[in-house]
C-alpha positions in Angstrom: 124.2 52.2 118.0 127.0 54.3 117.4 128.0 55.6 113.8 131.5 55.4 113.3 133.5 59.2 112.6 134.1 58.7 109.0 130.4 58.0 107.9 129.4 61.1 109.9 131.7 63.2 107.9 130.6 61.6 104.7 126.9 62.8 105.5 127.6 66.3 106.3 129.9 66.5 103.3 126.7 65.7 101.1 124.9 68.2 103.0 127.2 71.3 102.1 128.0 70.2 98.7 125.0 71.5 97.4 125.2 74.8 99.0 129.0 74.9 97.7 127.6 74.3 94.1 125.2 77.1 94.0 127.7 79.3 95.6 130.4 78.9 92.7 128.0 78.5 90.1 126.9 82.0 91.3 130.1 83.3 91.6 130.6 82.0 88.1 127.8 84.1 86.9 128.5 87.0 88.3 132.3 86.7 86.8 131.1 86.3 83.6 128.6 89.2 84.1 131.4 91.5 85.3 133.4 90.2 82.3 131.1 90.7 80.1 130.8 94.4 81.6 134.4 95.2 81.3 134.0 94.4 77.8 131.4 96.8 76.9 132.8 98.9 79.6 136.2 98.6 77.6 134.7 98.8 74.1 132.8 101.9 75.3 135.7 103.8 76.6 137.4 102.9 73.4 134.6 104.3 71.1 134.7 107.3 73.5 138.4 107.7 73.0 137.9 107.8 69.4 135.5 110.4 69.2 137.1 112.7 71.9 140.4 111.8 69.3 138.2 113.5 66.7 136.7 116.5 68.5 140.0 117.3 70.1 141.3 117.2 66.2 138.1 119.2 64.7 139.0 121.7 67.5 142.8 122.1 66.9 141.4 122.5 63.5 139.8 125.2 64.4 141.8 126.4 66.8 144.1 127.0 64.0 141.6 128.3 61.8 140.6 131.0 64.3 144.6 132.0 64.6 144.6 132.3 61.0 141.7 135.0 61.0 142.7 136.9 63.8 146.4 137.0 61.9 144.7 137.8 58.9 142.3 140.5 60.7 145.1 141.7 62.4 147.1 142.0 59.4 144.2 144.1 57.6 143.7 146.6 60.6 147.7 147.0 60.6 147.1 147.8 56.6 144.2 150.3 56.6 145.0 153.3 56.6 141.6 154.5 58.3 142.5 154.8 62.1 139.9 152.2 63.9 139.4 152.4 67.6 137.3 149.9 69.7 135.6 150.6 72.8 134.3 148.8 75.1 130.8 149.1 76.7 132.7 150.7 79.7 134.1 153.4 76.9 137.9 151.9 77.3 140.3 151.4 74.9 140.3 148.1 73.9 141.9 148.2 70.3 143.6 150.8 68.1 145.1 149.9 65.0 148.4 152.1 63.9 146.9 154.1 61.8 144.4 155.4 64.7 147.9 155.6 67.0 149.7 158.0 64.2 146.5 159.9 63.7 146.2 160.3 67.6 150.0 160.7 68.3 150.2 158.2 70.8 152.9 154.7 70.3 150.1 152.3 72.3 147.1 151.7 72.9 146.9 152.6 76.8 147.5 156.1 75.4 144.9 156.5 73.0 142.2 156.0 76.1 143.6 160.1 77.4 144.2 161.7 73.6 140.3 160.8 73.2 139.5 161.8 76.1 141.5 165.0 75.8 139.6 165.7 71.9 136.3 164.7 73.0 136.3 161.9 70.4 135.4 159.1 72.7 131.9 159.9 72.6 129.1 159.1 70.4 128.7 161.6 67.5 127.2 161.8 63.9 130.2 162.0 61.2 132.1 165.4 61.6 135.3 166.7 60.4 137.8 167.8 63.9 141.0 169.2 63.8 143.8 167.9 65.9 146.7 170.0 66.6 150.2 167.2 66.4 153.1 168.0 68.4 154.8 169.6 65.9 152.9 172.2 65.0 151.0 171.1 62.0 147.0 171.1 61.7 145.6 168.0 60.6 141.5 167.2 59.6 139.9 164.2 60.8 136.8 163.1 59.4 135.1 161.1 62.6 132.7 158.4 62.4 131.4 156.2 65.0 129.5 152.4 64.8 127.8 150.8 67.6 128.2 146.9 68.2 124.9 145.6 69.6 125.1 143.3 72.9 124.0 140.5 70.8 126.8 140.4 68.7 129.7 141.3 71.5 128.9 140.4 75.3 128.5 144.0 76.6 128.4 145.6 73.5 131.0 148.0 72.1 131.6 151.2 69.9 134.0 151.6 67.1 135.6 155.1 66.1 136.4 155.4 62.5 139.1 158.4 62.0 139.8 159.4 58.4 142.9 161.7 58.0 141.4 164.3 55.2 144.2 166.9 55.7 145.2 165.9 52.0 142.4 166.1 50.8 141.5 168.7 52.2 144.8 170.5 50.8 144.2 169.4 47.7 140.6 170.9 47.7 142.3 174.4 49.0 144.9 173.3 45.9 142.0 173.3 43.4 140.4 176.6 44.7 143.5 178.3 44.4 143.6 177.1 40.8 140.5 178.2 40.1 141.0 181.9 41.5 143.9 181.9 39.5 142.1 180.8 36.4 140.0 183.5 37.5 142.6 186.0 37.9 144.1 185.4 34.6 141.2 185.9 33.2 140.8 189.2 35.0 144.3 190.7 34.4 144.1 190.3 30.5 141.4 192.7 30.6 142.4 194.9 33.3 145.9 195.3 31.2 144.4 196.5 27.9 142.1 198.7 30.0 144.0 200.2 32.5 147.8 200.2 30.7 147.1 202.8 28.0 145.5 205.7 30.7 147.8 204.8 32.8 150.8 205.4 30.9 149.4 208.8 30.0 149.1 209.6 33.4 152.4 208.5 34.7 153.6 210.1 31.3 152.5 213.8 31.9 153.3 213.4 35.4 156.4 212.9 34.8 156.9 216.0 32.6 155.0 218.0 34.9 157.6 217.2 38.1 160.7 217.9 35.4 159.2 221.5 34.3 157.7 221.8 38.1 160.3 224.4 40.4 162.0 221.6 42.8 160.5 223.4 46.0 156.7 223.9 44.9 154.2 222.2 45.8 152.5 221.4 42.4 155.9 219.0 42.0 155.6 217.6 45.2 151.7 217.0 44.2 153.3 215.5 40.7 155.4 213.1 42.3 152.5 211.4 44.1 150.9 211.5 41.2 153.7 209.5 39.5 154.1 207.4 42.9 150.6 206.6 42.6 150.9 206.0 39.0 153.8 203.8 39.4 152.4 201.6 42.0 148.9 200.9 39.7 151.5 199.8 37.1 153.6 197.3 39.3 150.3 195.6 40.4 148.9 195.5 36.7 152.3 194.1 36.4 151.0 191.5 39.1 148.3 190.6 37.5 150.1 190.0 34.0 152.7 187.6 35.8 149.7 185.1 37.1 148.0 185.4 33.6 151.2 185.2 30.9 154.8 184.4 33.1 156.5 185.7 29.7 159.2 184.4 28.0 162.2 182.2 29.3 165.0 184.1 30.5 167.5 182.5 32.3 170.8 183.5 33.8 173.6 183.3 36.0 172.8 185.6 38.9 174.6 186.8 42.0 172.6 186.2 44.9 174.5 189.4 47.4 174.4 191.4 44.1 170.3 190.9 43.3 169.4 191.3 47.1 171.6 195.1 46.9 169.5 195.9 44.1 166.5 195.2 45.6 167.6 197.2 48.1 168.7 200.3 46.7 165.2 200.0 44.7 163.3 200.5 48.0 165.4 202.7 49.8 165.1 205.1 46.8 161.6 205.1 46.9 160.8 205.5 50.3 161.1 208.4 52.1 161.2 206.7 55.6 164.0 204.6 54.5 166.3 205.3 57.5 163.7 203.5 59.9 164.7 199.8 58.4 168.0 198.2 58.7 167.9 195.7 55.7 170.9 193.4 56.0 172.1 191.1 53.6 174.3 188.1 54.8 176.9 187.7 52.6 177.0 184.1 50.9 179.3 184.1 47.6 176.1 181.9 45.8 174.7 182.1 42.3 171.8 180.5 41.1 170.4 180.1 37.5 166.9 181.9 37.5 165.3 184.7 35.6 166.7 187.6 37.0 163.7 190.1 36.5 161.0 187.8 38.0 163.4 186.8 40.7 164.0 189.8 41.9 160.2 191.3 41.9 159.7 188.1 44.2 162.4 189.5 46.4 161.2 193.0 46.4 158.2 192.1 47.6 159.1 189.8 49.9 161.3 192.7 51.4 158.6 195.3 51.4 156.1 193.0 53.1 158.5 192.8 55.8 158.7 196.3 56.0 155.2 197.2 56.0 155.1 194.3 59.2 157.0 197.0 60.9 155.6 200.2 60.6 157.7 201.9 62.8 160.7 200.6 61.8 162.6 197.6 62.1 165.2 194.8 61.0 164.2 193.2 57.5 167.0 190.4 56.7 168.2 188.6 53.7 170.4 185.4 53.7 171.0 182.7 51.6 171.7 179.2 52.4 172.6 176.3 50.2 170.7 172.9 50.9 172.1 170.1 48.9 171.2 171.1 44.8 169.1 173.8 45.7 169.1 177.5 47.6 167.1 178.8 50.2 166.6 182.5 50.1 165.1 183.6 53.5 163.4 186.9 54.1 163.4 187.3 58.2 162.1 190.2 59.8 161.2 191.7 63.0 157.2 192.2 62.8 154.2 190.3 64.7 154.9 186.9 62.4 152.1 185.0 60.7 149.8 183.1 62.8 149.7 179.6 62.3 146.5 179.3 61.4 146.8 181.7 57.9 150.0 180.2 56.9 148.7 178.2 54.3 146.1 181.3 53.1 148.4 184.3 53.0 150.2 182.7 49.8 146.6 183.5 47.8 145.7 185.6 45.6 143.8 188.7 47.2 144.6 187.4 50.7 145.8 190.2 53.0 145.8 190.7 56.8 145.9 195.0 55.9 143.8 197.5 54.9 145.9 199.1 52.2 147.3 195.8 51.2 146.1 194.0 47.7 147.0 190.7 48.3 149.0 190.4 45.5 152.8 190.9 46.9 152.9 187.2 48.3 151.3 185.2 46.0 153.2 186.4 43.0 156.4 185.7 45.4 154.8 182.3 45.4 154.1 182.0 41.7 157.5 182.8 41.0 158.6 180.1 43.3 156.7 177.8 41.3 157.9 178.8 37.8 161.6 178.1 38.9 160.3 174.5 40.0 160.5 175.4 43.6 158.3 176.8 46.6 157.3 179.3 49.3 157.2 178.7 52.4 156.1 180.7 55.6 157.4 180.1 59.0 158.6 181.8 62.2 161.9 183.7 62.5 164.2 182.4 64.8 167.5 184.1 66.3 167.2 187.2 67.7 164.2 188.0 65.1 161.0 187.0 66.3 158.8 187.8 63.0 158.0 186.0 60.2 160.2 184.3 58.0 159.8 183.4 54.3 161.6 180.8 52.6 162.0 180.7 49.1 163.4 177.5 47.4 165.1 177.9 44.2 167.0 175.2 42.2 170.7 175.5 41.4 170.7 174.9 37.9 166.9 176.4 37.3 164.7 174.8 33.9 162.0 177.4 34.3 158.5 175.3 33.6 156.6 178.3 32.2 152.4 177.4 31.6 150.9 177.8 28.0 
């Protein structure tokens, strides 16, 4: 018998209904597994948010805490005025502070690799003291130390140059030993006056009678007046001496600067007989300046005769005077061998001399006079058409002599 259409449907429809049940209640499960996984998927990424918020923080943090010491260690390198100088394991340049850039001459860094290089400071060496010759001219006195950075504290490791300028130190050491010799010197000439003043006068004395009773064409006067010459020339460096260990009494005055340098002038030609082999020249300048006129003009006279003894055949020995603002520059130019750089700063001291027959005393009382009108001596290189050596001494207008106790 035949079944009719709808039963048949009706059969098969409670044949898949089972199988459509298990399907969606899987399906159900699985959605609410993959919910539940979005959920802690969701709350994960959300706690992960929060603590990448808080490193990302902690590192601006320090971020800004590193600026801050770099700025700072920056702004302590800029400050010291020790010259540091890193290198790296290569021996490169790869930090100089300004102080090492002034000390080296150089405006960058870049440059400071080649004025190393150029000294030999790049190298590793125990602490010594080098001297560095600046473009213009002056010495300067490093003191050089180096530090190594082991590998463990910088990737490749590194070196660091420590350059100490000493030059004023190491002027005021020469400062102190010049103080000392003079000590030394006063000392010295107070004895040497009492002992050597009273014979000498009698010398010079008789001497001095001998050439006035002496016929004018012998040769016992000729041998009395080099006995006087002689004589006279003991006395002006006792007279030295005295001026380093008691300046004397303040006596200050108006002077003419043209008229003083004539003076000193006629006083050399007079006693010189190879006078006519200089030409001293004065430069006229119309100046006046309030000094002591005796010590003054002993400071020029030797000034004068050093620059003729520079020029033993003869020469050019010339005097001019310049006003600079509220004080006067007498210069003393002359047409010698000059001063070498390298003895500028010692031919000012007592004893120093670069001659046999010289005492060492013309200079530095030039200089102590200088210095007892509140002003200095300096010694450079004549310019012009004179290509010797050229003192300059300082003097204020309006003088207050400072004289020592």
């Amino acid at each position: 018998m035949k079944l009719p259409a709808s039963s048949t449907k009706s059969r098969a429809a409670d044949r898949t209904h089972p199988v459509l049940s298990r399907a969606m209640e899987r399906f159900e499960g699985l959605s609410r597994d993959l919910l539940q996984s979005y959920t802690a998927l969701e709350q994960r990424a959300a706690h992960v948010e929060r603590e990448l918020a808080q490193t990302n923080r902690d590192l601006a943090s320090k971020v800004t805490e590193l600026d801050r010491v770099t700025r700072e260690l920056e702004t302590l390198l800029a400050a010291l005025p020790t010259g540091v100088v890193v290198l790296g394991a290569d021996g490169s340049v790869t930090r100089a502070n300004p102080a090492a850039l002034a000390i080296l001459d150089c405006t960058r860094a870049e440059e400071a690799q080649g004025s190393l290089e150029q000294r030999s400071l790049d190298t590793a060496v125990p602490p010594r003291h080098v001297r560095l010759d600046g473009r213009d001219g002056a010495n300067r006195w490093i003191s050089v130390r180096t530090a190594e950075v082991p590998p463990s504290e910088c990737e490749a490791g590194a070196r660091v140059l420590l350059l100490d300028d000493q030059t004023e130190v190491r002027r005021l050491d020469e400062r102190v030993h010049t103080l000392d010799k003079m000590c030394a010197l006063g000392t010295l000439a107070a004895g040497v006056a009492h002992e050597i003043r009273n014979p000498l006068s009698a010398v010079l004395g008789f001497a001095s009678l001998l050439c006035r009773e002496l016929p004018d064409d012998s040769r016992s006067r000729r041998w009395a007046q080099l006995i006087e010459r002689g004589a006279l020339e003991t006395d002006e460096i006792v007279t030295g001496l005295l001026t380093f260990a008691r300046p004397g009494a303040k006596s200050v005055e108006s002077v003419d600067i043209d008229g003083l340098v004539e003076e000193v002038f006629e006083s050399l030609r007079g006693r010189r007989d190879d006078a006519h082999l200089w030409k001293l020249e004065c430069m006229p300048s119309g100046l006046s300046v309030e000094c002591d006129r005796v010590k003054l003009r002993q400071a020029l006279r030797n000034l004068v005769a050093n620059g003729i003894e520079a020029q033993p055949k003869g020469g050019v020995v010339r005097v001019r005077a310049v006003l600079e603002r509220d004080s006067i520059a007498l210069t003393v130019c002359d047409n010698g061998p000059g001063v070498p750089a390298e003895i500028r700063s010692r031919v000012l001291e007592p004893f120093y001399t670069t001659r046999a027959e010289g005492t060492g005393l013309g200079l530095a009382l030039a200089h102590t006079v200088a210095q007892l009108h509140g002003g200095r001596l300096e010694v450079t290189q004549a310019a012009g058409d004179l290509h010797g050596a050229c003192f300059v001494l300082h003097l204020s207008r309006n003088c207050q002599i400072d004289l020592p106790r």
